[in-house]
ZABAVO-285196 format. One line per 4 residues: number of its first residue (from 1); their letters; for each residue x, y, z of C-alpha. Coordinates in steps of 0.25 Angstrom, whole numbers, plus 5000, padded with zeros to 4 digits. Layout:
// ZABAVO-285196
NUM	A	X/Y/Z | ...;
END
This chain:
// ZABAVO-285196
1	XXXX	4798/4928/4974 | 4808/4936/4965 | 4812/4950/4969 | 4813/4955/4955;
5	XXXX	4809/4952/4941 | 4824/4950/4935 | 4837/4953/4943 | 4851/4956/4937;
9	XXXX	4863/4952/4942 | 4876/4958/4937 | 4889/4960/4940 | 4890/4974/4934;
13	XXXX	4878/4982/4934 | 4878/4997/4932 | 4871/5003/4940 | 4870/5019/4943;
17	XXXX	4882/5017/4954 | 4892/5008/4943 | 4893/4994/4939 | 4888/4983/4952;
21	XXXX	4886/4971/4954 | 4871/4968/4958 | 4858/4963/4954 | 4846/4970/4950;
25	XXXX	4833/4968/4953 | 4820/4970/4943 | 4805/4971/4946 | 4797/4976/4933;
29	XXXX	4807/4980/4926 | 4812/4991/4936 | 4825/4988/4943 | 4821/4985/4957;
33	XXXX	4834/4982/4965 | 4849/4980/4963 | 4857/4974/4974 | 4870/4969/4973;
37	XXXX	4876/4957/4966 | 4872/4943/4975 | 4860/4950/4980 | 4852/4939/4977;
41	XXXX	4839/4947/4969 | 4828/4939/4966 | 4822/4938/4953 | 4813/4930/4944;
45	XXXX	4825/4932/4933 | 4839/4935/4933 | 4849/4940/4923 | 4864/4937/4928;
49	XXXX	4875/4946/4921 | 4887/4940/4916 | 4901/4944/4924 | 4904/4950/4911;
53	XXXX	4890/4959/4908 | 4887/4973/4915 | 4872/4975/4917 | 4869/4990/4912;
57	XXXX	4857/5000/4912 | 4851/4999/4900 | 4855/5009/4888 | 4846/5021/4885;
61	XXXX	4846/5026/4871 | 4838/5039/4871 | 4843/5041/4855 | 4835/5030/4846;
65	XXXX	4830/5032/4833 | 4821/5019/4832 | 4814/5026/4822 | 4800/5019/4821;
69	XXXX	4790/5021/4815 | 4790/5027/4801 | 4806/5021/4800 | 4806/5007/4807;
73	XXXX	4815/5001/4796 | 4826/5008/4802 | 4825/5005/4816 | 4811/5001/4825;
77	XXXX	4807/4998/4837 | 4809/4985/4838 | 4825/4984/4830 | 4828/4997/4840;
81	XXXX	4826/4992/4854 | 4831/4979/4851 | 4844/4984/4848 | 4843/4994/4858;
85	XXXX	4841/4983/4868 | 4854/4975/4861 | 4861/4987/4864 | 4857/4988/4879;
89	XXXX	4848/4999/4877 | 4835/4998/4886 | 4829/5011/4881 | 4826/5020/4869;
93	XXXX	4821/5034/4868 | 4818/5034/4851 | 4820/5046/4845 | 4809/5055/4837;
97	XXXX	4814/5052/4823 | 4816/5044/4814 | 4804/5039/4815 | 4791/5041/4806;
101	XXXX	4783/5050/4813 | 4795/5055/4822 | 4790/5056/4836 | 4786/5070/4837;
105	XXXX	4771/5069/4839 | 4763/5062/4850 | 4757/5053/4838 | 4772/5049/4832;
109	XXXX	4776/5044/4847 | 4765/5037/4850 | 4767/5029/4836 | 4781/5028/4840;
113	XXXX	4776/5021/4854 | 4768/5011/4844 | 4780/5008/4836 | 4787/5005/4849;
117	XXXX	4777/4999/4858 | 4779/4986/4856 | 4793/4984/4849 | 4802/4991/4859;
121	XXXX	4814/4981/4866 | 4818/4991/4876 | 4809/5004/4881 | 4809/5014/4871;
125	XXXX	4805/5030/4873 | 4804/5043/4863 | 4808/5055/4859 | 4800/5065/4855;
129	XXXX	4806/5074/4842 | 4805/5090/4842 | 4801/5096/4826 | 4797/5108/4824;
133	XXXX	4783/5105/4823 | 4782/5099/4837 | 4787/5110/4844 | 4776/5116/4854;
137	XXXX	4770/5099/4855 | 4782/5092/4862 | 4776/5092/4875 | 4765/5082/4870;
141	XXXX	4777/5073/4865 | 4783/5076/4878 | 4770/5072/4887 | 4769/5058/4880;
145	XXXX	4783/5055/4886 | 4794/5057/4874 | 4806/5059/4882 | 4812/5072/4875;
149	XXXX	4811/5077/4859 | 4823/5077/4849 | 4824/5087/4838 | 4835/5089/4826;
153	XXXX	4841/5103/4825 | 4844/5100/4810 | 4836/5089/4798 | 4836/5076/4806;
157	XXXX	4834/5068/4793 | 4820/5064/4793 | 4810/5076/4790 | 4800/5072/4798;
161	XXXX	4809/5076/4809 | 4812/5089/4806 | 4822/5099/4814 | 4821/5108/4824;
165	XXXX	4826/5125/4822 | 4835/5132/4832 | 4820/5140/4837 | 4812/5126/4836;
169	XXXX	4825/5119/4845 | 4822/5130/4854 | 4809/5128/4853 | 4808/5114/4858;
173	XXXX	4816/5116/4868 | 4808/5126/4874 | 4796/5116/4873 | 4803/5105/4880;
177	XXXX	4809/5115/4892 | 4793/5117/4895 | 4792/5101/4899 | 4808/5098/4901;
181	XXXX	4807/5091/4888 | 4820/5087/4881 | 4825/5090/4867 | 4835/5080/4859;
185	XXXX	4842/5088/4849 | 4848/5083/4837 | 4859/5096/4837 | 4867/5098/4824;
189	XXXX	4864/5110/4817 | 4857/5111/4804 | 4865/5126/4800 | 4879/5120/4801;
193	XXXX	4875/5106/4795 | 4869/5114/4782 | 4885/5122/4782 | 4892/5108/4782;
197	XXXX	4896/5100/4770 | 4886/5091/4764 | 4892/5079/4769 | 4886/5067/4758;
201	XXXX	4893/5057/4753 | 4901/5045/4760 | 4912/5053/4766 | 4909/5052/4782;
205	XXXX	4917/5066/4782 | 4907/5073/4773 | 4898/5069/4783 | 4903/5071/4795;
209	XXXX	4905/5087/4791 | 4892/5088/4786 | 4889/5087/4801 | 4897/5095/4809;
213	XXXX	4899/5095/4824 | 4897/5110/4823 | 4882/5106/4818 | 4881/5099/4831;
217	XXXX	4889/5109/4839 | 4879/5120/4835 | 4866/5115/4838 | 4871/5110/4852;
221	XXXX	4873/5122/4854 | 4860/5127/4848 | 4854/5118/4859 | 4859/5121/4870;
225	XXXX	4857/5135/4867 | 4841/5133/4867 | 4843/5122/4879 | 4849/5133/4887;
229	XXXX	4839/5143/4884 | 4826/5134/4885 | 4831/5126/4897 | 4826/5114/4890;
233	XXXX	4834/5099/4889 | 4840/5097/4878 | 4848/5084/4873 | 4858/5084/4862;
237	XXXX	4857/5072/4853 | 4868/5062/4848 | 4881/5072/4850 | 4891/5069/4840;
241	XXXX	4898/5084/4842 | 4908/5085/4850 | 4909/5099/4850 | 4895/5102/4855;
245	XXXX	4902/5096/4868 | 4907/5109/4876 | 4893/5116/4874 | 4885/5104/4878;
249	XXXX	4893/5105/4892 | 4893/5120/4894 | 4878/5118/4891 | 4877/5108/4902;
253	XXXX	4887/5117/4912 | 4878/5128/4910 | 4862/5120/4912 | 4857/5118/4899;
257	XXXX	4850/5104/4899 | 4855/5098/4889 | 4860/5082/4887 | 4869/5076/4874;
261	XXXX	4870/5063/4870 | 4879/5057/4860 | 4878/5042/4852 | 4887/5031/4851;
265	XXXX	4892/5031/4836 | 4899/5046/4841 | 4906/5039/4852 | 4911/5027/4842;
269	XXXX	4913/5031/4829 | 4922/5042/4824 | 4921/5050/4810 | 4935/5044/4805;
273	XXXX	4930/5030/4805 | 4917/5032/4797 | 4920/5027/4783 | 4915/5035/4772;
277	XXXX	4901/5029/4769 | 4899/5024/4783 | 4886/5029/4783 | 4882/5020/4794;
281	XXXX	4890/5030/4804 | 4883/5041/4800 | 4873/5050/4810 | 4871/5065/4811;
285	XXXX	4876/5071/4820 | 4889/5061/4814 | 4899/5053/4821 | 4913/5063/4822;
289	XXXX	4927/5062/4823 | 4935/5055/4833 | 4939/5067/4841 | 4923/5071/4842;
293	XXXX	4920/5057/4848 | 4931/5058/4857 | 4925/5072/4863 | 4910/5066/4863;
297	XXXX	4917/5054/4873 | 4922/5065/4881 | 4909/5073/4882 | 4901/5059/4886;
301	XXXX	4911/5057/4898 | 4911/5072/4901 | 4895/5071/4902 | 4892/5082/4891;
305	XXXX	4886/5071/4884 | 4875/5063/4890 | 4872/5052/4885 | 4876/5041/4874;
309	XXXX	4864/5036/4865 | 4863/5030/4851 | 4856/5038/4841 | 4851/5026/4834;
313	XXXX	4847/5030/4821 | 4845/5021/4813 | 4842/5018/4796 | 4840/5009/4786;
317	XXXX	4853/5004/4780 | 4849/5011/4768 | 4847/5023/4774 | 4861/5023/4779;
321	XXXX	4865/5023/4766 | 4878/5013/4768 | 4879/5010/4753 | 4883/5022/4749;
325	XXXX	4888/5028/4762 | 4883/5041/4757 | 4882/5052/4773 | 4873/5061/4767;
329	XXXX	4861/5049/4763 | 4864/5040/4774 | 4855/5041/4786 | 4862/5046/4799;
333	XXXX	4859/5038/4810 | 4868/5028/4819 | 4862/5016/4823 | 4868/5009/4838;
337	XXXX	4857/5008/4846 | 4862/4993/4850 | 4876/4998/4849 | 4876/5010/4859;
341	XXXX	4883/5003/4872 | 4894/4996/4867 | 4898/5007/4857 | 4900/5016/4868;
345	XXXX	4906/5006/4878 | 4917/5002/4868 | 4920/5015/4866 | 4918/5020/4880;
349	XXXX	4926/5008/4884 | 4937/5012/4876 | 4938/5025/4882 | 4937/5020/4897;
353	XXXX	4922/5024/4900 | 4915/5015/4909 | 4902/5008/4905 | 4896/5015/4915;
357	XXXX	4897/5028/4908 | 4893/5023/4895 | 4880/5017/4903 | 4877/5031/4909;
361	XXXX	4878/5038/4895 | 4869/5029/4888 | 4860/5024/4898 | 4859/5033/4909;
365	XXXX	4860/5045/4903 | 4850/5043/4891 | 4840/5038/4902 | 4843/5052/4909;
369	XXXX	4840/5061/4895 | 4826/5052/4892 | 4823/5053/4908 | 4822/5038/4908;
373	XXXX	4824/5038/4923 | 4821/5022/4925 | 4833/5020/4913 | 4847/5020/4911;
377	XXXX	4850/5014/4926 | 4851/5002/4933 | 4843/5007/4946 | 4832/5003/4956;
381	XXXX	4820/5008/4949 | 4825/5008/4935 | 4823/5001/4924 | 4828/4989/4925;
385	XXXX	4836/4990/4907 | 4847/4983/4909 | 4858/4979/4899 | 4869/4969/4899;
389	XXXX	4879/4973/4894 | 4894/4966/4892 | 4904/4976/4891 | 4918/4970/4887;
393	XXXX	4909/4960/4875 | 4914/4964/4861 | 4906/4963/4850 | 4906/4967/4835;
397	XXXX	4894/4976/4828 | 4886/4969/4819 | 4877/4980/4812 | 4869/4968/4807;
401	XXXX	4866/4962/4821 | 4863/4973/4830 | 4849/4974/4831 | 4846/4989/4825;
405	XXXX	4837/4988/4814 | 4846/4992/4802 | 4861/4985/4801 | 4869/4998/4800;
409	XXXX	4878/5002/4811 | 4891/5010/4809 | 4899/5001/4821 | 4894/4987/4811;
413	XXXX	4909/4980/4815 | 4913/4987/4827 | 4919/4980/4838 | 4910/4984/4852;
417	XXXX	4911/4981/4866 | 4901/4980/4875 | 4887/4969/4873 | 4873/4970/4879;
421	XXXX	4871/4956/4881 | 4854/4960/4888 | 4847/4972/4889 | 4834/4971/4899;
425	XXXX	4823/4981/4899 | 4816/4982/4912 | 4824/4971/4915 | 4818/4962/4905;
429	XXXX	4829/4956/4894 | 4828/4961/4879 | 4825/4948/4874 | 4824/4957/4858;
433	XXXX	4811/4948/4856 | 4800/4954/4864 | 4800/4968/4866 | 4797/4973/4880;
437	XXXX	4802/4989/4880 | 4793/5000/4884 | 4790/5013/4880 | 4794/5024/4888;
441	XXXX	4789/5037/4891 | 4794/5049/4897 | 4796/5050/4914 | 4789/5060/4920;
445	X	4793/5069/4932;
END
């Protein structure tokens, strides 16, 4: 009789240790042995690697806006975890908003459950949001397994989600301290952005002041501040400032919990090559100069930022306003969800940074901030989300092909390296037909 379920065989296979040659065993969709190339594990299937393939842990994205309900014409369910599952991501953790209700009630995530229940490719989990008019009822959120709560510090352009204020930030965070609860924040401040120039019109300059990194720069600080005085986690979202960096790593030095992550379009694109109009480019916080990209590289290597994840936020053409290219009226969000691992490999690449490292920040370490201890690893007793991934295959974006809901993508033409060929979850293959992810909830000690 066969020893395992499927068994994999490849060449070069990260696992925690570095790249091996072995096979890998699966029994219900748990990895159950890995043993070294020739072994000779038995299974009921077999998936052989190519010489030229590397066998990954599968992707986690902890920073997906799949918006549904209330908003499925910009993404869904169904269009997101496909091409999460295109780009080698085998888990998504869906963010509160932009979804109609947001999830900020026990009633909005068990509709969003329904949404997802039977349309998701790979597993899926969610965030719970922080308003002001939940504080004091996280807990129950909590309880029925979100894995953490994200707020705004300023308007985060829907009014059904509305901000936090400096007491109420402190305020959740003392909340989530009493059950080691974390709290995404989306950090630019409201004050500075007010003083800044107006920024409308299709000049990417106008735009890119009317959000400054000193915005950014002093509610990071703001958080840290009340981080260090509740004791409670804290996770900066989508980092685009490079001169946040030096406080984020006294603040570490010195004990504050506090994680960052930052995105792949501020590790790819640069401020002087967005046309005027692109309007495809923008997001807040918005994509910097040259010089700033360069420092967030430095502070990913240097470990003061965490983790890489997409922010995929995503709109109807329309809503991105292309025609007219206008900053102010477009919506800003960046959609890459299938993109994520080759952007930042070619990139990485470039810069002599192994696939490993580039693994660890969008795999291991997103698993890590969500607690996902059976994810983001190829291990006995893990998961058994795998990718295979070709790293040296070039390819050309085509916005119209990727499998996001809505054909808008600012990296439409760029030239990539790097191709997931399959993606597995629990060891079964994505075959994009018949959907088999799970919902997930929340590990408990």
């Amino acid at each position: 009789m066969p020893q395992h379920d499927v068994v994999f065989r490849a060449r070069r296979a990260l696992l925690p240790d570095g790249f091996q040659p072995c096979e890998i065993g699966v029994v219900n969709g748990t990895i159950a042995a890995i043993e070294p190339l020739g072994s000779g594990l038995r299974a009921a299937d077999a998936v052989e690697l190519r010489d030229d393939e590397t066998l990954l842990p599968g992707l986690v994205d902890t920073h997906v806006h799949v918006n549904e309900p209330g908003r499925t014409d910009w993404e869904g369910f169904a269009s997101a975890t496909r091409a999460a599952a295109a780009g080698g991501v085998t888990t998504i953790i869906d963010m509160p908003l932009n979804s109609i209700p947001p999830t900020i009630s026990l009633d909005a995530l068990a509709r969003k459950r329904r949404a997802a229940r039977d349309q998701a490719f790979v597993d899926v989990g969610f965030w719970g949001g922080a308003v002001p008019a939940n504080l004091g009822t996280l807990r129950a959120l909590h309880d029925d397994d979100v894995f953490g709560f994200k707020c705004f510090l300023l308007p985060s352009g829907v009014d059904e989600f509305p901000p936090l204020g400096a007491d109420e930030l402190e305020r959740a965070l003392k909340e989530l301290a009493g059950f080691d609860g974390v709290l995404l924040v989306h950090a630019e401040d409201a004050a500075t952005i007010a003083a800044a120039p107006a920024g409308g019109g299709r000049a990417y300059g106008a735009f890119l002041a009317s959000r400054p990194r000193r915005a950014e720069d002093v509610a990071i600080a703001q958080v840290i501040e009340s981080a260090r005085r509740t004791g409670a986690r804290a996770h900066i979202v989508h980092l685009s400032s490079s001169g946040a960096l030096p406080a984020i790593a006294a603040a570490k030095r010195s004990g504050v919990r506090l994680t960052v992550e930052t995105c792949p379009h501020y590790l790819t694109l640069r401020a002087e090559d967005i046309a005027d109009g692109a309007t495809a480019c923008k997001c807040c916080p918005p994509v910097r100069e040259g010089t700033n990209r360069e420092l967030l590289w430095q502070g990913l290597v240097e470990g003061t930022i965490d983790a890489v994840v997409s922010d995929h936020s995503p709109s109807t053409a329309d809503l991105k306003d292309l025609r007219n290219g206008d900053f102010a009226r477009a919506w800003g969000g960046i959609a890459s969800l299938q993109l994520g691992l080759p952007l930042v490999w070619t990139e990485a690449r470039a810069r002599g940074i192994p696939l490993e490292k580039v693994v660890e920040w969008m795999s291991a370490r997103p698993a890590a901030l969500a607690g996902l201890t059976r994810k983001g690893t190829i291990a006995v007793g893990a998961d058994a989300d795998l990718s295979v991934f070709a790293p040296d295959e070039g390819f050309v974006v085509e916005a119209g092909r990727l499998l996001h809901k809505n054909p808008v993508s600012p990296y439409d033409g760029r030239a990539l390296t790097g191709v997931v060929r399959e993606t597995f979850v629990r060891g079964e293959r994505v075959d994009f037909a018949e959907p088999r992810g799970r919902l997930l909830r929340r590990a408990r000690p």
